[in-house]
PDB file of the backbone (N, CA, C, O) and the ligand in Angstrom, with CONECT records:
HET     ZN  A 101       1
ATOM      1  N   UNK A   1     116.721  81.387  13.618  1.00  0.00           N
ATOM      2  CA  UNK A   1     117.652  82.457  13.294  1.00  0.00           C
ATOM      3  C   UNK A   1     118.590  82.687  14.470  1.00  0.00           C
ATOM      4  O   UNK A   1     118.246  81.990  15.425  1.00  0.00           O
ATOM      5  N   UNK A   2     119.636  83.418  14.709  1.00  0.00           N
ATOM      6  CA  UNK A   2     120.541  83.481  15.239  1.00  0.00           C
ATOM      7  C   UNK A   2     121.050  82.415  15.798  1.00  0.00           C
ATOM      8  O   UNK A   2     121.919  81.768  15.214  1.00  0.00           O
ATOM      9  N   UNK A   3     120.700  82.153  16.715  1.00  0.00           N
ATOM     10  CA  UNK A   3     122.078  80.621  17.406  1.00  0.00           C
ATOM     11  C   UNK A   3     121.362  79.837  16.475  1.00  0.00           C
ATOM     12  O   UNK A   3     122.211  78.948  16.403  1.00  0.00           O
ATOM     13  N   UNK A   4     120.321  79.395  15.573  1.00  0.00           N
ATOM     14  CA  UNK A   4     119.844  78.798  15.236  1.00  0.00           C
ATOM     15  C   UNK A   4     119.185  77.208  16.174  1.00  0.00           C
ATOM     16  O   UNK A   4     118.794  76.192  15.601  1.00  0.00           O
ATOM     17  N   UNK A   5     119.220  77.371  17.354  1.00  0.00           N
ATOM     18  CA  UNK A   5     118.959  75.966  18.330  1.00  0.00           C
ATOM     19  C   UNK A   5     117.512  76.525  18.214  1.00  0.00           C
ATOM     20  O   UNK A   5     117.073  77.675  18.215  1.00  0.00           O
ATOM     21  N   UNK A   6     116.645  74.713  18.067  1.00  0.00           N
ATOM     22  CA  UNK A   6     115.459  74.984  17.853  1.00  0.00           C
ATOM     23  C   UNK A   6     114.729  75.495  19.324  1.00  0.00           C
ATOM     24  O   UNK A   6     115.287  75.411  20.418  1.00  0.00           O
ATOM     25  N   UNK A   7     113.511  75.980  19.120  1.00  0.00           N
ATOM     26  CA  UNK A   7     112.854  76.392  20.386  1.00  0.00           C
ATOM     27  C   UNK A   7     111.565  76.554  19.729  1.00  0.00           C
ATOM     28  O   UNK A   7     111.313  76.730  18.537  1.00  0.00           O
ATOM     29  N   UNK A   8     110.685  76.447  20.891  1.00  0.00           N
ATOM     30  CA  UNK A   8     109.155  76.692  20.619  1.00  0.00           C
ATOM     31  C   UNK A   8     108.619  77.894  20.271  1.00  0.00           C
ATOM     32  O   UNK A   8     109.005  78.736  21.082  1.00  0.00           O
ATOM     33  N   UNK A   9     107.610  78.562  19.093  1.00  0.00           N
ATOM     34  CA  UNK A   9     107.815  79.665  18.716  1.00  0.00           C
ATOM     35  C   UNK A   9     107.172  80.307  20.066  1.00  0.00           C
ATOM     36  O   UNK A   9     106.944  81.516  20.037  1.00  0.00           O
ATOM     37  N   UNK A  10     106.854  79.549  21.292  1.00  0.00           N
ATOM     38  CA  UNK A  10     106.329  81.112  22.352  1.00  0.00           C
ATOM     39  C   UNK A  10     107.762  81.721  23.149  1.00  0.00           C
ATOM     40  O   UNK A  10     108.109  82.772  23.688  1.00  0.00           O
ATOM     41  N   UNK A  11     108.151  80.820  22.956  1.00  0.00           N
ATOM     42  CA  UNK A  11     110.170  81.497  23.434  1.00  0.00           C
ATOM     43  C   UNK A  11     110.576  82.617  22.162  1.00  0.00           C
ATOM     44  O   UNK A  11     111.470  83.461  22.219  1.00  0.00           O
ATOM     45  N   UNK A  12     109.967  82.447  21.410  1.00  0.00           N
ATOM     46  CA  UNK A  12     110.859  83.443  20.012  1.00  0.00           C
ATOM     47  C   UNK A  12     109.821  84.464  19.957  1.00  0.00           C
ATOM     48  O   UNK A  12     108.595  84.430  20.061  1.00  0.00           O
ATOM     49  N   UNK A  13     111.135  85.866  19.662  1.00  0.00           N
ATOM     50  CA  UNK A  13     110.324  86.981  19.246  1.00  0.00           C
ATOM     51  C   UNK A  13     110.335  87.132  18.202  1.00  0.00           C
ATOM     52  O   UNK A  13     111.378  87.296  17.570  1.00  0.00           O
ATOM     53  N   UNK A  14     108.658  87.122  17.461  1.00  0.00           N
ATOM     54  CA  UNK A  14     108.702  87.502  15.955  1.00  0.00           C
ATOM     55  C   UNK A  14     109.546  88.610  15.488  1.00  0.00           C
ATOM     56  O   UNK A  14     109.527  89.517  16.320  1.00  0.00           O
ATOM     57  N   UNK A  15     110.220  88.856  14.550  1.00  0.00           N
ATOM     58  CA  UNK A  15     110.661  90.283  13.728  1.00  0.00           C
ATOM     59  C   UNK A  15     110.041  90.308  12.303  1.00  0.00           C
ATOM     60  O   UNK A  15     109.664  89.320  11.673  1.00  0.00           O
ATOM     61  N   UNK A  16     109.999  91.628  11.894  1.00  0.00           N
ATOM     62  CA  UNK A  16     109.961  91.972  10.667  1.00  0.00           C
ATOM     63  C   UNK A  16     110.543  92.560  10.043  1.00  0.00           C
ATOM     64  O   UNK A  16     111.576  93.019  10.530  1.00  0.00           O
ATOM     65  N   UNK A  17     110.191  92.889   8.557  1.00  0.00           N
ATOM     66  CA  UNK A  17     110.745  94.845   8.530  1.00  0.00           C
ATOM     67  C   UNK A  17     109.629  95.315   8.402  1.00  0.00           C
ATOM     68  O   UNK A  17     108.520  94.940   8.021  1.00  0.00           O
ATOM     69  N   UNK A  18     110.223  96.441   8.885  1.00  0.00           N
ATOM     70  CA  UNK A  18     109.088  97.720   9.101  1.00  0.00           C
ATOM     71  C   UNK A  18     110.479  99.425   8.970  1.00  0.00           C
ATOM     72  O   UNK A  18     111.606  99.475   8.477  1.00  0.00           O
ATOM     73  N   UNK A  19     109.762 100.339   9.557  1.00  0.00           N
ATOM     74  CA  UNK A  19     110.870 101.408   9.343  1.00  0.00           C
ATOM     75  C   UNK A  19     111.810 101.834  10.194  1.00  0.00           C
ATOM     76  O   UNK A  19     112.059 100.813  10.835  1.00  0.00           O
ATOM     77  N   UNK A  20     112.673 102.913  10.724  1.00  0.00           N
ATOM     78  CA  UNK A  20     112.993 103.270  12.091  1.00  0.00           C
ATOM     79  C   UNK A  20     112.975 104.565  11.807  1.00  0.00           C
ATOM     80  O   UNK A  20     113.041 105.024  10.667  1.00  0.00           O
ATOM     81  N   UNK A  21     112.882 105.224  12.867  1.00  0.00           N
ATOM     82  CA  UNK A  21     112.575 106.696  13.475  1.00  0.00           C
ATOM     83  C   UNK A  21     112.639 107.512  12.058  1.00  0.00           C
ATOM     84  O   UNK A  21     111.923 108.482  11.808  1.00  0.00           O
ATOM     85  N   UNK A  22     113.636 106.947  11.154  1.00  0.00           N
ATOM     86  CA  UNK A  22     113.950 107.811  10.051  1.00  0.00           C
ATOM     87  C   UNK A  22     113.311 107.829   8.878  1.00  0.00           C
ATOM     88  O   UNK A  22     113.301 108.710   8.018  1.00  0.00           O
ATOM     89  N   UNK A  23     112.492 106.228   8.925  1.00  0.00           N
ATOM     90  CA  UNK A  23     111.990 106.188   7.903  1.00  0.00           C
ATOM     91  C   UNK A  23     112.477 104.882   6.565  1.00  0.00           C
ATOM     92  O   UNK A  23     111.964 104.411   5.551  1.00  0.00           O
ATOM     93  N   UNK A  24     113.952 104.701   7.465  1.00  0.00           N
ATOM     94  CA  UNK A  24     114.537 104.022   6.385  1.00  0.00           C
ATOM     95  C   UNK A  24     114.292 102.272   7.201  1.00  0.00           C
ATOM     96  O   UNK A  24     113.847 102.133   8.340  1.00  0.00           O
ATOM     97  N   UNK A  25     114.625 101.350   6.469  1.00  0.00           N
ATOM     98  CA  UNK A  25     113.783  99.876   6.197  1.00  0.00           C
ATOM     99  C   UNK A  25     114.825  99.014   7.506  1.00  0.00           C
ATOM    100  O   UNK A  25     115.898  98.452   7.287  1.00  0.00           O
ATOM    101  N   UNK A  26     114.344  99.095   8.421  1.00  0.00           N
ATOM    102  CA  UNK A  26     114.588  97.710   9.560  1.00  0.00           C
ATOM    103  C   UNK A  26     113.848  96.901  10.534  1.00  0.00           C
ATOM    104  O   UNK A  26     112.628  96.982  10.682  1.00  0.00           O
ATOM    105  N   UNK A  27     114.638  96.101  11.208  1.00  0.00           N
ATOM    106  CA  UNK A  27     113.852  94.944  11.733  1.00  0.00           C
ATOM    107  C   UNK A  27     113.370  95.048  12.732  1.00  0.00           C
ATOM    108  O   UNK A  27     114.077  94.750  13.695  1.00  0.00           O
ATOM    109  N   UNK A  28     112.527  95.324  12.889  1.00  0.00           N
ATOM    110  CA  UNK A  28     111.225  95.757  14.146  1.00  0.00           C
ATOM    111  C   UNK A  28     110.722  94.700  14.480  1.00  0.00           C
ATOM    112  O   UNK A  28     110.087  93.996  13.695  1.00  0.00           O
ATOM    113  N   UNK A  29     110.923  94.411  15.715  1.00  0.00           N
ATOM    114  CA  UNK A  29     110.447  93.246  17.162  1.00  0.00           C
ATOM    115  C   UNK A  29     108.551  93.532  16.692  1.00  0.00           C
ATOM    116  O   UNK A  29     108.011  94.637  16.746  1.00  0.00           O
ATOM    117  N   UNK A  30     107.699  91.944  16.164  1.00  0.00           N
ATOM    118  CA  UNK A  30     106.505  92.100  16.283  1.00  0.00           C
ATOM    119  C   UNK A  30     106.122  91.251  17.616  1.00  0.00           C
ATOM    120  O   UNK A  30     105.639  90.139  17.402  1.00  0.00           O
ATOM    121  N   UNK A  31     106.273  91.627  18.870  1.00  0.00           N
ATOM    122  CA  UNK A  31     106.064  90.656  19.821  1.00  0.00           C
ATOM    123  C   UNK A  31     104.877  90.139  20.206  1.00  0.00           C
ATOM    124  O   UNK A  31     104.663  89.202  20.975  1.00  0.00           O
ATOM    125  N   UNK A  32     103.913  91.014  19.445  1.00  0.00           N
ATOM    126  CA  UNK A  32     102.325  90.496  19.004  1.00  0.00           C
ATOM    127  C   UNK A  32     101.942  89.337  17.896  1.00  0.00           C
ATOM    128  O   UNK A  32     100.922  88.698  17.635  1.00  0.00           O
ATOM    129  N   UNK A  33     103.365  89.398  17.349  1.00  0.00           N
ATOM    130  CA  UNK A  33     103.447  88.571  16.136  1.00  0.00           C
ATOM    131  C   UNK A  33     102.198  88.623  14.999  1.00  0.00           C
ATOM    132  O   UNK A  33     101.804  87.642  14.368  1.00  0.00           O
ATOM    133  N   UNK A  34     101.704  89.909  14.892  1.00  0.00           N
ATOM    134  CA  UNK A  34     100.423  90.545  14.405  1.00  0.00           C
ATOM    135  C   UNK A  34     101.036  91.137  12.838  1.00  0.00           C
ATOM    136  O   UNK A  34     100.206  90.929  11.953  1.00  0.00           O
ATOM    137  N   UNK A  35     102.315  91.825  12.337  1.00  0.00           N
ATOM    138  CA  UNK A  35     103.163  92.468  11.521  1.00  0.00           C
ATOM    139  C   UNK A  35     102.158  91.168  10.272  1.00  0.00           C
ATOM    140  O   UNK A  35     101.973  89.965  10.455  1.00  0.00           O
ATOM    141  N   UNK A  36     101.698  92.058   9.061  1.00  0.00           N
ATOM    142  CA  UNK A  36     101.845  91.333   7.861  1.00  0.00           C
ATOM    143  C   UNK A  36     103.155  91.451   7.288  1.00  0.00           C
ATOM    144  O   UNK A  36     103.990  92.335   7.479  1.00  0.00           O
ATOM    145  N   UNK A  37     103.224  90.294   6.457  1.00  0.00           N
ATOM    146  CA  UNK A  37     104.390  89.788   5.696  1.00  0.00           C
ATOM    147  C   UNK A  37     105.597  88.903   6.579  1.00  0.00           C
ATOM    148  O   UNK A  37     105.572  88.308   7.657  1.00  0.00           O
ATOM    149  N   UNK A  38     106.519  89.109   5.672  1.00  0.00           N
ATOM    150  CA  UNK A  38     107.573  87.693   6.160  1.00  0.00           C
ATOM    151  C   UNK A  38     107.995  88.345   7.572  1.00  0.00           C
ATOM    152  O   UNK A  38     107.877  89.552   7.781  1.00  0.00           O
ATOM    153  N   UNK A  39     108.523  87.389   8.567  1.00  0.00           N
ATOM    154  CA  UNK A  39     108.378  86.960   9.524  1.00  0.00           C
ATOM    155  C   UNK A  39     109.528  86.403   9.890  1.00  0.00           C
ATOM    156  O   UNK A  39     109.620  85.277   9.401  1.00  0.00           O
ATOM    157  N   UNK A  40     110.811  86.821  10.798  1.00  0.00           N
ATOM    158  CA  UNK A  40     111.663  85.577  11.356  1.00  0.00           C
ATOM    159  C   UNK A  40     111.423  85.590  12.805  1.00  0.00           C
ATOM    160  O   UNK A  40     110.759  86.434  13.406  1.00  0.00           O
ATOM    161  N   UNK A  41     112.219  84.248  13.471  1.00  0.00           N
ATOM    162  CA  UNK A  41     112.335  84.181  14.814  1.00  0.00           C
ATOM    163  C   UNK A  41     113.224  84.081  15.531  1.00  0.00           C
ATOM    164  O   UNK A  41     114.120  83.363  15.088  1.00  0.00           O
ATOM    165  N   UNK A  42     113.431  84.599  16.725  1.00  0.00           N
ATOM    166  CA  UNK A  42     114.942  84.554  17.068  1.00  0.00           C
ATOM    167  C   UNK A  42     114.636  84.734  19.079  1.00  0.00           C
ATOM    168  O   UNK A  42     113.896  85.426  19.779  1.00  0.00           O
ATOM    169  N   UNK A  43     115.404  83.961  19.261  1.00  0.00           N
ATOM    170  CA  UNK A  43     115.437  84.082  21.184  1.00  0.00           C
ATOM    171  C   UNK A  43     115.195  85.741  21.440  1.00  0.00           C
ATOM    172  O   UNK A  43     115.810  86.539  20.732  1.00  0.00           O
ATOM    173  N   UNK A  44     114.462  86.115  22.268  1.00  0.00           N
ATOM    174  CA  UNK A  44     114.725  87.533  22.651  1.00  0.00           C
ATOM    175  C   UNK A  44     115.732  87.559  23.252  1.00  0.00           C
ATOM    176  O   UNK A  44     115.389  87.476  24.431  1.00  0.00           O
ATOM    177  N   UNK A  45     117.298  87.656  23.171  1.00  0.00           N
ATOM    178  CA  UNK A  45     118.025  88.151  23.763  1.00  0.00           C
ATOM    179  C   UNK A  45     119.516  88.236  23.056  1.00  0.00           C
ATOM    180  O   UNK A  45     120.062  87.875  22.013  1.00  0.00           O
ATOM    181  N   UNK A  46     119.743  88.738  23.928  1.00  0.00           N
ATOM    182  CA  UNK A  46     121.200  90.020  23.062  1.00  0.00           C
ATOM    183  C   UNK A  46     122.178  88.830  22.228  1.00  0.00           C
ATOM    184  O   UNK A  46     122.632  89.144  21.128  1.00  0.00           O
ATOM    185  N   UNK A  47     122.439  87.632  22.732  1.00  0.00           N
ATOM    186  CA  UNK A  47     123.403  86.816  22.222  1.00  0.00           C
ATOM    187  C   UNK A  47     122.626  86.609  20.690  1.00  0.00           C
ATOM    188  O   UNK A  47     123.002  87.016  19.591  1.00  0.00           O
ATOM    189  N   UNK A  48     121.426  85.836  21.044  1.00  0.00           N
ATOM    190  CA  UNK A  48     120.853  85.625  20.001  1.00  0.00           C
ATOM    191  C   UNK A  48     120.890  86.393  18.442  1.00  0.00           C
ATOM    192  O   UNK A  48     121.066  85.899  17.328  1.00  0.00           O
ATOM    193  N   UNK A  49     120.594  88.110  18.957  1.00  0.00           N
ATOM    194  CA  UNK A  49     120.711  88.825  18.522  1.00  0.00           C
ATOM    195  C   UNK A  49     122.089  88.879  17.423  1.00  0.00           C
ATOM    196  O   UNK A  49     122.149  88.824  16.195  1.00  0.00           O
ATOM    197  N   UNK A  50     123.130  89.010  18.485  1.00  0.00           N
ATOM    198  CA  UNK A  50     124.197  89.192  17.771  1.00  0.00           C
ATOM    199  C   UNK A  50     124.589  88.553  17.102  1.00  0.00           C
ATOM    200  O   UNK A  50     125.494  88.749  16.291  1.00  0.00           O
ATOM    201  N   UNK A  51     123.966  87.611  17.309  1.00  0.00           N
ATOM    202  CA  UNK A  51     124.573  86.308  16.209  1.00  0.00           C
ATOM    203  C   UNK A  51     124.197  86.601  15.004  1.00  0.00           C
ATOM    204  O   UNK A  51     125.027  86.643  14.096  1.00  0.00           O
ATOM    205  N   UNK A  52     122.642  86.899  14.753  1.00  0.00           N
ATOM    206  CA  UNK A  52     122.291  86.780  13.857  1.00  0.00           C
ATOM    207  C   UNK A  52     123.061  88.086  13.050  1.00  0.00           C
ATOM    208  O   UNK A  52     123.330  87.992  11.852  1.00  0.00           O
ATOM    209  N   UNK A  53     123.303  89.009  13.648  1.00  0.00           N
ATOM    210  CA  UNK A  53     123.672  90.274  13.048  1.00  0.00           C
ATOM    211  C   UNK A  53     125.001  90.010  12.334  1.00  0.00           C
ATOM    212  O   UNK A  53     125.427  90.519  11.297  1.00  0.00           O
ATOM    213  N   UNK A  54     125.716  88.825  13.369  1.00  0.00           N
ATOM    214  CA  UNK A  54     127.371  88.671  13.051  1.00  0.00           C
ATOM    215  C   UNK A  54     126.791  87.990  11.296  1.00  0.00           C
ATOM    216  O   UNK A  54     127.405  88.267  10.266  1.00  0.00           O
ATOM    217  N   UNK A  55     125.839  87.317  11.319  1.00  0.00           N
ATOM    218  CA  UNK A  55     125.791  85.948  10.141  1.00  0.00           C
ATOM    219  C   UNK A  55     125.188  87.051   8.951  1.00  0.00           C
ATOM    220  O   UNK A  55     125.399  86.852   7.755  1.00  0.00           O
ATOM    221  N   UNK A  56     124.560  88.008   9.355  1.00  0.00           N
ATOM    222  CA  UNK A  56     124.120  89.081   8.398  1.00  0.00           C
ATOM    223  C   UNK A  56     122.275  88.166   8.494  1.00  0.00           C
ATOM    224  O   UNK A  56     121.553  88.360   7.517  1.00  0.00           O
ATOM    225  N   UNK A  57     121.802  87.418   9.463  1.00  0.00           N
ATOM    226  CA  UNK A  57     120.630  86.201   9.007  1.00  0.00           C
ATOM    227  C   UNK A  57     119.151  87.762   8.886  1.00  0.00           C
ATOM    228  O   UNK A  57     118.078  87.641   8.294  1.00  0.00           O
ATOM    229  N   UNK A  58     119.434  88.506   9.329  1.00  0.00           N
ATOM    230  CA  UNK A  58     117.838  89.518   9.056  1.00  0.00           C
ATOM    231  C   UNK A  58     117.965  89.020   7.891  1.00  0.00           C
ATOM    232  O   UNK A  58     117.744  87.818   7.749  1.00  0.00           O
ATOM    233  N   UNK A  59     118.262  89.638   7.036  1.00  0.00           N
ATOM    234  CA  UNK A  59     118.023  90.490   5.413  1.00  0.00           C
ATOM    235  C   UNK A  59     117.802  88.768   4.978  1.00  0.00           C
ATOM    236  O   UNK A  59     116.605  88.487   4.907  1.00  0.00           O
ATOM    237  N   UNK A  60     118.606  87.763   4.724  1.00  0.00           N
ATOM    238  CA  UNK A  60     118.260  86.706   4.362  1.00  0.00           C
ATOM    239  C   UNK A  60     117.024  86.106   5.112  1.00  0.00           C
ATOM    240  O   UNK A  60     116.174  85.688   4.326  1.00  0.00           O
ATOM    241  N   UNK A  61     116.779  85.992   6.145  1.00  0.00           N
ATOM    242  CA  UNK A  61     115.697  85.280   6.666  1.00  0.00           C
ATOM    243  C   UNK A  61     114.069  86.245   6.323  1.00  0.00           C
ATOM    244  O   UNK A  61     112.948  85.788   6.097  1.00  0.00           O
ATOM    245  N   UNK A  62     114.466  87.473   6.393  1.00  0.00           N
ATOM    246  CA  UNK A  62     113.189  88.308   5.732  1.00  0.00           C
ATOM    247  C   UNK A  62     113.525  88.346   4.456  1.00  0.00           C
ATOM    248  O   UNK A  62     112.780  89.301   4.234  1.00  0.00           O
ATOM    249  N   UNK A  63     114.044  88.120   3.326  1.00  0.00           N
ATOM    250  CA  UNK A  63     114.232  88.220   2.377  1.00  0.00           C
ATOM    251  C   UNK A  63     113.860  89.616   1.801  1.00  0.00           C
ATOM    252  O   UNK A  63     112.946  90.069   1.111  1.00  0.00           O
ATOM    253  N   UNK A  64     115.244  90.202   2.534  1.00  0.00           N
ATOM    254  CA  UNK A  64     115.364  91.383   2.351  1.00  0.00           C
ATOM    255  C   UNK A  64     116.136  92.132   1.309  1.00  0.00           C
ATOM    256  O   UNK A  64     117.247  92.331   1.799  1.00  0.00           O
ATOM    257  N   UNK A  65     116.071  92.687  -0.001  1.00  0.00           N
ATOM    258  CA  UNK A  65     116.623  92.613  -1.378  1.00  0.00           C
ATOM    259  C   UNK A  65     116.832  94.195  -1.344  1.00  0.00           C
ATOM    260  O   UNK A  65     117.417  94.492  -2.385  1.00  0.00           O
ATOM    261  N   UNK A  66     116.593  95.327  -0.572  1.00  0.00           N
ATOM    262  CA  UNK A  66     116.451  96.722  -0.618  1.00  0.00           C
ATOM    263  C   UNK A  66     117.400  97.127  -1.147  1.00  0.00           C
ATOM    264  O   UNK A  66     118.354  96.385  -0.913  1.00  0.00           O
ATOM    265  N   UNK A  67     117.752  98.287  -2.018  1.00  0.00           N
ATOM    266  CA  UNK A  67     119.026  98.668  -1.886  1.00  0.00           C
ATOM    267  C   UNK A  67     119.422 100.336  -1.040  1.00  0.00           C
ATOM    268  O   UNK A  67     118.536 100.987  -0.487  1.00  0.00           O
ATOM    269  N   UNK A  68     120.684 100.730  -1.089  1.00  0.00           N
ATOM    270  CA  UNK A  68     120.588 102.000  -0.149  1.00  0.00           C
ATOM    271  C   UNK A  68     121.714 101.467   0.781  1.00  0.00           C
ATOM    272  O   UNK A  68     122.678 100.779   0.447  1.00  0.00           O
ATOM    273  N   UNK A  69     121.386 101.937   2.042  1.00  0.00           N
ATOM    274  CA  UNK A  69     122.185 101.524   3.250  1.00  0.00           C
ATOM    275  C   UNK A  69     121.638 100.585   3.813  1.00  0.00           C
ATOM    276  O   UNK A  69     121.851 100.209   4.966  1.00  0.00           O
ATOM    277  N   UNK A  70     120.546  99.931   2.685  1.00  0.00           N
ATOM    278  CA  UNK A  70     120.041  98.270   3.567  1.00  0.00           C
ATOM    279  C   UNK A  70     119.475  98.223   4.971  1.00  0.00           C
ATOM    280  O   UNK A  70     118.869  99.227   5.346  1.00  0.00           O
ATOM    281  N   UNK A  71     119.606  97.027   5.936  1.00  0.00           N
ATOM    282  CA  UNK A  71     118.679  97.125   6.770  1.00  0.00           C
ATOM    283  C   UNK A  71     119.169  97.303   7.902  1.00  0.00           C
ATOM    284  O   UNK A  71     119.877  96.393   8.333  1.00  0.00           O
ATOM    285  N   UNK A  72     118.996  98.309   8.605  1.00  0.00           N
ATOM    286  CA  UNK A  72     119.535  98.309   9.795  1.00  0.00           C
ATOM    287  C   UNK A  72     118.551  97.359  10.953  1.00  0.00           C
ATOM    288  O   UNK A  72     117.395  96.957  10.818  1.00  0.00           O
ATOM    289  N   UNK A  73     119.532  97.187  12.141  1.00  0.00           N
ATOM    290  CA  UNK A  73     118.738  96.279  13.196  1.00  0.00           C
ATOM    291  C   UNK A  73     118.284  97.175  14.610  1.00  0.00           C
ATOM    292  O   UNK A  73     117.630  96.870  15.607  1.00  0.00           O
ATOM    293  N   UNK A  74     118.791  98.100  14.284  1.00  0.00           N
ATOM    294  CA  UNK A  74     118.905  99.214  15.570  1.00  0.00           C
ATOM    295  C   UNK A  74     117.924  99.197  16.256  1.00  0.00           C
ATOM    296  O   UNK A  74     118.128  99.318  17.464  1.00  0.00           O
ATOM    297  N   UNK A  75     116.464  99.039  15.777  1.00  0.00           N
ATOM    298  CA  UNK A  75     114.657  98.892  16.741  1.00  0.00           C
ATOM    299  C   UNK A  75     114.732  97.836  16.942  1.00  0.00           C
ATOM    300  O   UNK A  75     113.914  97.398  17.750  1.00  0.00           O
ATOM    301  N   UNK A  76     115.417  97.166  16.525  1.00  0.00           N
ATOM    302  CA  UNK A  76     115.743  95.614  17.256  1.00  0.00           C
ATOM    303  C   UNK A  76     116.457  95.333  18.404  1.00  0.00           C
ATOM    304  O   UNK A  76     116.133  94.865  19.496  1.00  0.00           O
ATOM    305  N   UNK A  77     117.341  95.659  17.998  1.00  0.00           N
ATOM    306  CA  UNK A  77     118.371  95.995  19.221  1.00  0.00           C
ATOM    307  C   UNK A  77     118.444  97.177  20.101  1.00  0.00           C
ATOM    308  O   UNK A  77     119.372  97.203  20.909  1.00  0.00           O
ATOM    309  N   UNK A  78     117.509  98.277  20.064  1.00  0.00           N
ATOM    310  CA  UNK A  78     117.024  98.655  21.519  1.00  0.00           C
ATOM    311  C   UNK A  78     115.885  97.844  22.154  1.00  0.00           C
ATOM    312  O   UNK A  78     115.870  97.898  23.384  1.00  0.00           O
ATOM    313  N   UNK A  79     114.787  96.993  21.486  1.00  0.00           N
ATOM    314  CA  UNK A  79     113.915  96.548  22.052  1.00  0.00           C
ATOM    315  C   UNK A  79     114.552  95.417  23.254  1.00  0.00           C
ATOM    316  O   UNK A  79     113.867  95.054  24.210  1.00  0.00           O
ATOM    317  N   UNK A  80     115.980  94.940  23.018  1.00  0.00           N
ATOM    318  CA  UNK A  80     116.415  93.091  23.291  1.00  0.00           C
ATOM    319  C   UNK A  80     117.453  94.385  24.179  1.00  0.00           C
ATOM    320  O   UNK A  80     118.515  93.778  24.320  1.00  0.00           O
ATOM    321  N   UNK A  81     117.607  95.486  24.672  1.00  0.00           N
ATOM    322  CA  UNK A  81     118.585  96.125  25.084  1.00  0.00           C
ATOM    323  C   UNK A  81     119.663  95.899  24.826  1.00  0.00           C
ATOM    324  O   UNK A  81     120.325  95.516  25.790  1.00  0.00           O
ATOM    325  N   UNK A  82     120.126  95.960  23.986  1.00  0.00           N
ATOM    326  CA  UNK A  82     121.412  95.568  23.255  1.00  0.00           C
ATOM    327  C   UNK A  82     122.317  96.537  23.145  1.00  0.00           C
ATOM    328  O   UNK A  82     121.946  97.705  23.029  1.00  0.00           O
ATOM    329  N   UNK A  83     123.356  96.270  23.162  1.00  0.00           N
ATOM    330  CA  UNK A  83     124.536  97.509  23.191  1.00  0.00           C
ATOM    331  C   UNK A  83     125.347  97.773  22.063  1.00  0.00           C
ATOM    332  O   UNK A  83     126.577  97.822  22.019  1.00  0.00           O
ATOM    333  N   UNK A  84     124.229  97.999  20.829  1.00  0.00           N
ATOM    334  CA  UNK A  84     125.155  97.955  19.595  1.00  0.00           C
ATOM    335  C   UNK A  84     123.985  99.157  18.721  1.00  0.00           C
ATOM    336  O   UNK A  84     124.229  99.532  17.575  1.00  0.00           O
TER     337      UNK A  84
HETATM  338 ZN    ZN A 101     118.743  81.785  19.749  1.00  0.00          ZN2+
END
């Protein structure tokens, strides 16, 4: 996911969905890689990140179908300190 260049999964931080502060459905860093259900991987870091955010790859790579205001990445992107 994001730059998509392959790497070994101990370089990648698992994500999932799970909730944020509010309750509503996003992609939460499992860096235990412990989270049941689907599962993507992505470099821990901000480029990586953004990429994937630019490509929209969460919601497709978790096969994410919700409807509402969909999935935000925001517990994602404070975990990778990200400025978005
Ligand atoms: Zn990457």
């Amino acid at each position: 996911m994001g730059c998509r260049a392959r790497a070994a999964k101990a370089e990648l931080l698992r994500v999932t969905v799970g909730s944020d502060a509010d309750g509503h459905p996003a992609v939460v860093p499992d860096p235990e890689a412990t989270a049941p259900g689907r599962g993507a991987h992505l470099h821990p870091t901000t480029e990586c990140y953004e990429l994937a955010v630019r490509r929209r790859a969460f919601a497709r790579a978790l096969r994410f179908a919700g409807k509402g205001p969909g999935l935000t990445s925001a517990p994602l992107a404070e975990h990778l300190g990200a400025d978005i």
